[in-house]
C-alpha positions as CSV (number, residue, x, y, z in Angstrom):
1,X,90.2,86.0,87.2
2,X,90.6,89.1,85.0
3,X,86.4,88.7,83.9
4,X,85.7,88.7,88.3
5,X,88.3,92.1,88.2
6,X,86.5,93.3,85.6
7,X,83.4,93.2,86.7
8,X,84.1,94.5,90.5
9,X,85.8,96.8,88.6
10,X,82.1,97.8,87.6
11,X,80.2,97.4,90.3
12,X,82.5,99.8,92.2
13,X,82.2,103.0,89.6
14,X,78.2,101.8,90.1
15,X,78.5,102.2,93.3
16,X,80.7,105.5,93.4
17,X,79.0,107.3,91.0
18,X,75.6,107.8,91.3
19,X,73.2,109.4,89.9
20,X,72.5,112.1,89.0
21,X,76.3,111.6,87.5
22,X,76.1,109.1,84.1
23,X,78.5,108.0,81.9
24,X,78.7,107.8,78.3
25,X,81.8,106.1,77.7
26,X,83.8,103.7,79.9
27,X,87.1,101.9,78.8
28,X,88.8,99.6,80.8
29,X,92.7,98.1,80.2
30,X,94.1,96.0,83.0
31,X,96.0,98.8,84.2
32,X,93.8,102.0,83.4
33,X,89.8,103.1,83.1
34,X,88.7,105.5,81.2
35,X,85.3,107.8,82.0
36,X,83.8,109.9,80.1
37,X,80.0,111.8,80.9
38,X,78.0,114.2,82.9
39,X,77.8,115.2,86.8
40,X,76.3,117.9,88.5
41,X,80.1,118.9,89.5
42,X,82.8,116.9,88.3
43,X,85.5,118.2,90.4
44,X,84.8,116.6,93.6
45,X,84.6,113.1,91.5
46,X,88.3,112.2,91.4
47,X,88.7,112.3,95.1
48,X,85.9,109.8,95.2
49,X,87.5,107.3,92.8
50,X,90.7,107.9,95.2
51,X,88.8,107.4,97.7
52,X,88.5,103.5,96.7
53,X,90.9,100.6,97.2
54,X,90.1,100.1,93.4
55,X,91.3,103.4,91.7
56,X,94.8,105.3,92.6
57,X,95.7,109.0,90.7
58,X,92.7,109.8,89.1
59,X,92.9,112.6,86.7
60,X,91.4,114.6,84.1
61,X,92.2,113.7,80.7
62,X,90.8,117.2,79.7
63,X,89.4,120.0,81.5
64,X,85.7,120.4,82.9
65,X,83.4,121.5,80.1
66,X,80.0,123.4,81.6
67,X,76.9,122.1,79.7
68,X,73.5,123.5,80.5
69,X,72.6,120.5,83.1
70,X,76.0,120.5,84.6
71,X,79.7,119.2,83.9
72,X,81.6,117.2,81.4
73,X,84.0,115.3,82.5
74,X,86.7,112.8,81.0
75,X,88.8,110.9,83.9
76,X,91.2,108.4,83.9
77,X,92.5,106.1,86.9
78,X,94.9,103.7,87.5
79,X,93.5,100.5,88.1
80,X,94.7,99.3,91.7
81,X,95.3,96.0,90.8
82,X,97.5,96.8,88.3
83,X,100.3,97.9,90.7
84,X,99.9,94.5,92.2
C-alpha cells in the first residue's frame, strides 16, 4: 500500500509541475515531501500543490532565490494521506 501511495504520490508532482519547472531533490516521509529546484516563478507553485487532493499547506522551507533562468525554490507539503 505505502509503495502504490508512493508512487501516485509521483505521478501527481509529474503531473503538477511541468516543465519548464524541474526538480533536483525530492524527499518523501509518509507524512511530508520535500522539493527542491527551478521554475520560471516559484510563487504561484504552492497554490498548485494546494490545489491537489494529495498535498495540504504547502510552504516554503526558505525564500525564493533569483537565478539567471528563473527561481529557486524549496517547498514542503503535507502529504494528504497522512491526516487520514
Amino acid at each position: 500500500r505505502r509503495t502504490k501511495s508512493d508512487l501516485d504520490t509521483l505521478n501527481e508532482l509529474t503531473r503538477l509541475l511541468a516543465p519548464p519547472v524541474w526538480l533536483n531533490n525530492l524527499e518523501m516521509t509518509r507524512a511530508n515531501v520535500n522539493l527542491a529546484g527551478e521554475a520560471e516563478q516559484a510563487a504561484p507553485l504552492l497554490k498548485i500543490l494546494d490545489t491537489s487532493p494529495l498535498f495540504r499547506n504547502s510552504e516554503f522551507a526558505i525564500g525564493i532565490v533569483r537565478s539567471q533562468t528563473g527561481e529557486i525554490f524549496r517547498i514542503r507539503a503535507q502529504r494528504e494521506e497522512a491526516a487520514r
